[in-house]
C-alpha positions, 0 to 999 in steps of 0.5 A: 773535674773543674777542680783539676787543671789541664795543662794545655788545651792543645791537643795531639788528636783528641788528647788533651795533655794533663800534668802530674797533680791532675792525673793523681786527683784522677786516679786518687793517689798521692803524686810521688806514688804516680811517678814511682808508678809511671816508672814502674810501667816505663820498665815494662816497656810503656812510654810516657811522654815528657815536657822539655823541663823533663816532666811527666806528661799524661794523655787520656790514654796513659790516665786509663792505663795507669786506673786499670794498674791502680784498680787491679793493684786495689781490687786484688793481692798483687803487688803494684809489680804484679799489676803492672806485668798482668796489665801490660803483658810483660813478664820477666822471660819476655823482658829477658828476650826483650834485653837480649834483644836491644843488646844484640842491636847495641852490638850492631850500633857498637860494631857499625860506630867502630865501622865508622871510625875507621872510616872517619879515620881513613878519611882524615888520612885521605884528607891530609895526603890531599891536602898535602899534594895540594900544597905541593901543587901550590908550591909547584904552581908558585915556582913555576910562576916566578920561573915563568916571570923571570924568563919573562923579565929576562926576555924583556930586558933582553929585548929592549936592550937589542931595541936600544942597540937597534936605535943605536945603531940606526942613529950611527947609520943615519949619522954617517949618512948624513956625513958623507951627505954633507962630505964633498966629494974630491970633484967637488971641490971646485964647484 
């Protein structure tokens, strides 16, 4: 095995993670025929993981699996279909259930998405209608507002003008008092 790289010495477990090459060296066919392979298994339900770029990635167990589909496939008549299916356990009225199934649970998706919608779109309505009264409040509030200031000016301008006709007439008050100070009287005349 020194001829064959590992891709990653990294392992998940015990699992060290071999690339495409390897595992065709390992297993002895030609990578194209391993992929094809690798998606023929994917069919029945086996899964393979893939690297971010996509590509297959191969663990112990998966190069174990795949030399039992290539092995059966060598050793007997069966066709590489035939040796994954006897491999694997799945057979056309299992994969039948199995498709029936996911359908029956992408229904239930579909009938929760469609759910969902409505909601979405309930909520958006919901939304709008509050943010509408919001702007009515503000609009309201802001009215308010200015109404309030000009009572408040009004009330204002109002006071300091009775303040200024308060001084005023105090200043006449004061004035004609110091008048009739100043004023003598008839009897007074003569002193």
């Amino acid at each position: 095995m020194s001829d064959i790289a590992v891709v990653s010495d990294t392992s998940t477990g015990e699992d060290l993670i071999y690339n495409t090459v390897a595992v065709s060296k390992i297993v002895g066919v030609q990578e194209r025929t391993l992929r094809n392979y690798c998606r023929l298994m994917q069919k029945h339900h086996y899964d393979f993981q893939k690297n971010k770029n996509g590509h297959f990635i191969y663990y112990k167990k998966d190069i174990e699996m795949i030399k039992k589909v290539v092995d059966l496939k060598n050793s007997s008549s069966l066709t590489i279909k035939q040796a994954i299916s006897e491999i694997l356990g799945t057979t056309p009225d299992e994969l039948k259930d199995s498709l029936q199934k996911k359908s029956t649970e992408m229904h239930d998706i579909n009938h929760l998405l469609e759910e969902f919608s409505v909601f979405k779109n309930e909520q958006m309505e919901f939304n709008k209608k509050l943010f509408e009264q919001l702007i009515q409040q503000e609009q309201t509030f802001k009215t308010s507002i200015e109404e309030r200031d000009k009572k408040l000016m009004f009330a204002m301008k109002e006071s300091m003008e009775t303040r200024r006709q308060l001084a005023v007439a105090t200043a006449e008050v004061e004035a004609v008092k110091e008048r009739e100070r100043k004023k003598k009287r008839w009897w007074q005349f003569w002193k």
